[in-house]
C-alpha positions in Angstrom: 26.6 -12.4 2.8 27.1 -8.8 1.3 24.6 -6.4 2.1 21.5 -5.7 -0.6 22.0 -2.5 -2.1 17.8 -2.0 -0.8 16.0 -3.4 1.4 12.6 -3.4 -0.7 12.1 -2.4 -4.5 8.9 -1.1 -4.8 6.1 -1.0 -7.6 2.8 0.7 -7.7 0.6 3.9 -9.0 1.6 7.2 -8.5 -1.0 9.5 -7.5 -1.5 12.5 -5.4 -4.0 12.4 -3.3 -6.9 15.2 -2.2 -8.7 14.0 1.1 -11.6 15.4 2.0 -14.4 14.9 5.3 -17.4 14.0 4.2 -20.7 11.9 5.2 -22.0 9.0 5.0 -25.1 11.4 3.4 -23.1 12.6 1.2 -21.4 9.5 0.0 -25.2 8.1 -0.9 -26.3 11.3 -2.6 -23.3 11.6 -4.8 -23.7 7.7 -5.4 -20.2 6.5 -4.3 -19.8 2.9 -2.6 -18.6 3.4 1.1 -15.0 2.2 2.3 -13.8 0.8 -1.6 -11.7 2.3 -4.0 -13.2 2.6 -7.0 -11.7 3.5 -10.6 -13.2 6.6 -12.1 -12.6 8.9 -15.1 -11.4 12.3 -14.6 -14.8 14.0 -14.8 -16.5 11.9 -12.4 -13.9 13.1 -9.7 -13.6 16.5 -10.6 -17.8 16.5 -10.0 -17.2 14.7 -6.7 -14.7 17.1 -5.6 -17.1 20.1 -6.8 -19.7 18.6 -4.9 -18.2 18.1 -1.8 -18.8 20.4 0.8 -16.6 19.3 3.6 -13.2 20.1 5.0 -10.6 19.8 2.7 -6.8 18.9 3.4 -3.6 19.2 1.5 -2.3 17.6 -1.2 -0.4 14.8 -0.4 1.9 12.1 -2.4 -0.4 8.5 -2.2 -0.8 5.3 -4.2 -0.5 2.1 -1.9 2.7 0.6 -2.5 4.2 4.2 -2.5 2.8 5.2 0.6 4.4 1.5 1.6 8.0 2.7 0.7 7.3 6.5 2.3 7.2 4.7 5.7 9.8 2.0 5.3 12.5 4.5 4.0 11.3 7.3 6.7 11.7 4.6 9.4 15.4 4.1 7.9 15.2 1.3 5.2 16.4 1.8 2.2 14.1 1.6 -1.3 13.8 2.0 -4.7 10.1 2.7 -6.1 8.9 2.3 -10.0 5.9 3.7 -11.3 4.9 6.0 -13.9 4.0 10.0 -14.0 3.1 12.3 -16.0 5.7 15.2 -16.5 3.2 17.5 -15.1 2.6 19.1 -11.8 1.1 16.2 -10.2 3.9 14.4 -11.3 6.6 16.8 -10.5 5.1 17.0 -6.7 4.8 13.4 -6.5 8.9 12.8 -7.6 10.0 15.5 -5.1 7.7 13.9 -2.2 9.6 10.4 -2.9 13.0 12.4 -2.9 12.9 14.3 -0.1 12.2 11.3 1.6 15.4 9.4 0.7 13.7 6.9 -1.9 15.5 6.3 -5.1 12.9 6.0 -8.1 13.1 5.4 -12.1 11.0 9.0 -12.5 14.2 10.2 -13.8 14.4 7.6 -16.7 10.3 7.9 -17.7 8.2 10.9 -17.0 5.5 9.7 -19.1 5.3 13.0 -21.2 1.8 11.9 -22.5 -1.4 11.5 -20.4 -1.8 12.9 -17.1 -0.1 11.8 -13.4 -2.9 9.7 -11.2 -4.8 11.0 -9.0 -6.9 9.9 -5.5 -9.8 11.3 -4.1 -10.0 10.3 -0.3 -13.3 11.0 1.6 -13.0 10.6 5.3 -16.5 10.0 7.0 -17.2 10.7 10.9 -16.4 6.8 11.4 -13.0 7.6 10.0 -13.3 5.1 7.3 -11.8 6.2 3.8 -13.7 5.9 0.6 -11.3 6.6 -2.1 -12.4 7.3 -6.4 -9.5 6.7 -8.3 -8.3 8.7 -11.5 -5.1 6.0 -12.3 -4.3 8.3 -15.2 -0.8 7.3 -16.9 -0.4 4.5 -13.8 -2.8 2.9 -15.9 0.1 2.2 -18.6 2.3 1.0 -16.1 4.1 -1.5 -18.3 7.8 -3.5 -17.8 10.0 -0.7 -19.0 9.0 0.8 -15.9 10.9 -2.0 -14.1 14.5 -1.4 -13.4 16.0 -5.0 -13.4 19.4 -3.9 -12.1 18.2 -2.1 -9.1 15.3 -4.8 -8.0 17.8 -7.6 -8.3 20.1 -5.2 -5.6 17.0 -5.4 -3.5 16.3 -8.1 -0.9 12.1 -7.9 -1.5 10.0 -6.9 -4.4 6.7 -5.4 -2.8 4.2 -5.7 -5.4 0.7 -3.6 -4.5 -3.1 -5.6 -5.5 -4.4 -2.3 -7.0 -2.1 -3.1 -10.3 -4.4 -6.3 -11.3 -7.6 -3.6 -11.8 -5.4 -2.6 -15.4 -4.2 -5.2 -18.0 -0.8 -3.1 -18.5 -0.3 -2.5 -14.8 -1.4 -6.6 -14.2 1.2 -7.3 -16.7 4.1 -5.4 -15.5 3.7 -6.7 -11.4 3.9 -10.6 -13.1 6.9 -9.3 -15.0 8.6 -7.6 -11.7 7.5 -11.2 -9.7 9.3 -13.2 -12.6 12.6 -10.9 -12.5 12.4 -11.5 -8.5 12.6 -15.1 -9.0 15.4 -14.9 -12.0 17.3 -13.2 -8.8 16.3 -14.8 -6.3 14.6 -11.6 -4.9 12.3 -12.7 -2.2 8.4 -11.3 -2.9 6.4 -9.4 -0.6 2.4 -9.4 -1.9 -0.5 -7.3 -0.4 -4.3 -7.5 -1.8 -4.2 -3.7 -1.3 -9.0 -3.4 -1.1 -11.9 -5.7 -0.4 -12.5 -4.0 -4.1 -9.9 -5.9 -5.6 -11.2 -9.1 -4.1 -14.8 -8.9 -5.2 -13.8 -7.4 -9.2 -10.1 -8.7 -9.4 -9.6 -12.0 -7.9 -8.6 -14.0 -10.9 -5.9 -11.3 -10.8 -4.3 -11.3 -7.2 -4.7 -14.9 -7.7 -2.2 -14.6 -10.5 0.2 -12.6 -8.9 0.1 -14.7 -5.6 1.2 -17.9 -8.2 2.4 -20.5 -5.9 2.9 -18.4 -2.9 4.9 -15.4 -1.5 7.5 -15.3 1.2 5.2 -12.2 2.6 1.7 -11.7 2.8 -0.3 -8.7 3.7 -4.2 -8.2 3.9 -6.9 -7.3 6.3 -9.6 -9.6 7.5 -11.8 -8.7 5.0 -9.8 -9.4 2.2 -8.7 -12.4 3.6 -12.2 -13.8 4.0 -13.0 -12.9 0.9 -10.6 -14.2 -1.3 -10.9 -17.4 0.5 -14.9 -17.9 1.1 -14.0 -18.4 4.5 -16.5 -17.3 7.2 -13.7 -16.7 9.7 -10.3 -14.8 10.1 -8.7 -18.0 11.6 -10.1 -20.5 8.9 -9.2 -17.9 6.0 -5.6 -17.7 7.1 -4.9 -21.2 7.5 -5.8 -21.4 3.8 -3.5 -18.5 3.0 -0.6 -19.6 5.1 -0.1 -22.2 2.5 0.7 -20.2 0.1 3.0 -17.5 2.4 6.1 -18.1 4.1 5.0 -15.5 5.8 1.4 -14.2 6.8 0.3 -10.8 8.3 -3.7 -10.2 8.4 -4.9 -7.2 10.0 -7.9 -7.1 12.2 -8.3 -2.8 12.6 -9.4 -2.1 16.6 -8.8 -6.3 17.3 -4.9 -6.1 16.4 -3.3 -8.6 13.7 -2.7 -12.2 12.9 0.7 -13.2 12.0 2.0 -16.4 10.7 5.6 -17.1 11.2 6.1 -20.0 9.0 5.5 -22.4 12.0 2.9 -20.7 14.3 0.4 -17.8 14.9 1.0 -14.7 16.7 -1.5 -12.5 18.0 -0.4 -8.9 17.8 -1.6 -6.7 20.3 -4.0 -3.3 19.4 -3.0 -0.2 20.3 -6.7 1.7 21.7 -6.8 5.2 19.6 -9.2 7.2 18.6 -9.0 7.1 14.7 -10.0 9.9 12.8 -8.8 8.7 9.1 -7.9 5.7 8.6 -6.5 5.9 5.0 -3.2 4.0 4.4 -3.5 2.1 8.0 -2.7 -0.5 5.7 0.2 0.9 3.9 1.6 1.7 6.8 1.5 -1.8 8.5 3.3 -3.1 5.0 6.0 -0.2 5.5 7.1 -1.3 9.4 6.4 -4.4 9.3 8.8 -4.7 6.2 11.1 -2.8 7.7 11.3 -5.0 11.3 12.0 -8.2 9.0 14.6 -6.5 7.1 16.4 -5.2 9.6 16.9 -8.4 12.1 13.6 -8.3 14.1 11.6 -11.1 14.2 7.5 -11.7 12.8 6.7 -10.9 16.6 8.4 -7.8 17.4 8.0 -6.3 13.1 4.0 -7.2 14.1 4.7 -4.5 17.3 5.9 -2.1 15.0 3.4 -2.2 12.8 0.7 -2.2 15.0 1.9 1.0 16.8 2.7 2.5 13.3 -0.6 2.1 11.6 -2.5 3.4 15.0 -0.1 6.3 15.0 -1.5 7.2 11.5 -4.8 7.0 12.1 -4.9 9.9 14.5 -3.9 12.0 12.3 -5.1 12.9 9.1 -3.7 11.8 5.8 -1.8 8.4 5.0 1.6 9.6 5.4 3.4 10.3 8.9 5.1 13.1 9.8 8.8 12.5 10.3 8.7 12.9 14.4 5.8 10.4 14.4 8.0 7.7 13.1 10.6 8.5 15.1 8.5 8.2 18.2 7.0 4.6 16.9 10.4 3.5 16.6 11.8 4.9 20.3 8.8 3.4 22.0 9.0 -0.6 20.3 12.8 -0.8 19.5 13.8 1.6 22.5 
């Protein structure tokens, strides 16, 4: 069989994030739902970044899915990403971020002169759980011209991110990409992306899960929410029916993965986690890149495990390049 030109064609927002430690005081004061993402308009975030009085960190390149591809491609797969920015400095940082590290993109075919490039604020609280208050700007018109059928048919997944069923557009463009995957026999990768998008957008993951997925991603309480289930092992017998493949996180307890014919418990690796936003992301991003590159559910479940507690030590959802590099020296040798 010849080789895929990509391993995983990506879509998703584009945003830059700002990430900023804060309280849980804080957080009550100024209103905001703890550990959710929540969709805001471009005031209500510049006021919560005004207001906030804790340490703030660097800009960094973010949306789920993108953050997804930034780990798969710096562990050495190969991706192409589609979303939609602005052709503004947001925009211009976020196209270079995805460049430098090695992932192809359709920026150069839609800047999205109009509107603005999304953007993420990300408050870190002592427990190191991420609240996040969403600007989606133009990502909010993600639409199907976005989608480059030539390159995701070269691709052997389509990783599709749960935040695009909070926008009509964006809902319609991640059924369009799953119906080009299936005209190309493109196999489909799938994560819920927020408990958030469970409790306002079910109707909508439930759409883009259709009949099932050869790859599932989502944490425990995702899992248990979208199902009713009352525990992690009920909730993903239900999903494993509609997943060739099943990956539920389970934060300090490891992750659950279904193989197609039995579960796997994947071991934790003890940290002391400091931020934990894009632990999730990052699971995606290995784990996707073990299966695409000969490894089986066990051993992609290793990698993703010592990937995402890598991360969280550190702040910020993207790794630095010699952090991947150990994560792959100490799992694959």
């Amino acid at each position: 069989m010849t080789a895929k030109k990509y391993d995983v064609y990506g879509v998703g927002n584009a945003l830059v994030d700002t990430e900023i430690e804060t309280t849980d005081e804080q957080l009550r004061d100024l209103g905001v739902e703890k550990g959710l993402m929540t969709l805001v308009d471009e005031a209500r975030q510049e006021t919560l970044i005004d207001a906030l009085t804790g340490v703030r960190h660097r800009l960094t390149g973010g949306g789920s899915a993108a953050n997804t591809i930034h780990a798969l491609a710096q562990l050495g797969g190969r991706c192409y990403y589609s979303c939609r920015i602005a052709d503004d400095d947001n925009g211009r940082f976020f196209a270079e971020d995805m460049r430098a590290a090695g992932v192809a993109t359709n920026v150069h075919t839609d800047k999205g002169t109009d509107g603005r490039t999304g953007t993420c604020l990300v408050m870190i609280t002592p427990d190191a759980e991420r609240t996040m208050n969403t600007n989606l700007g133009i990502s909010a018109n993600l639409s199907p011209d976005q989608v480059v059928e030539a390159e995701l048919a070269a691709a052997e997944y389509l990783y599709v991110e749960g935040y695009l069923v909070s926008t009509p557009n964006s809902l319609d463009t991640a059924l369009y990409a799953r119906a080009l995957a299936g005209k190309h026999g493109v196999k489909t990768a799938f994560t819920f992306s927020d408990p958030a998008m469970v409790q306002y957008c079910k109707d909508g993951l439930d759409r883009v899960l259709g009949e099932g997925v050869d790859l599932l991603l989502c944490n425990e309480a995702e899992a248990k929410g979208f199902t009713g289930a009352d525990s992690v092992e009920e909730a993903g017998d239900i999903l494993a029916q509609r997943a060739g493949v099943l990956a539920i996180t389970c934060g300090s307890r490891g992750s659950r993965v279904w193989d197609g014919a039995a579960w796997l418990d994947i071991a934790p690796h003890p940290v002391k986690a400091i931020d934990t936003n894009g632990a999730g992301d990052m699971f995606a991003g290995a784990f996707l890149y073990g299966i695409t590159h000969g490894l089986g559910c066990e051993q992609a479940g290793n990698l993703a495990s010592l990937g995402s507690a890598t991360l969280v030590t550190h702040f910020g959802a993207r790794l630095h390049p010699a952090g991947f590099a150990e994560v792959k020296q100490t799992v694959l040798g």
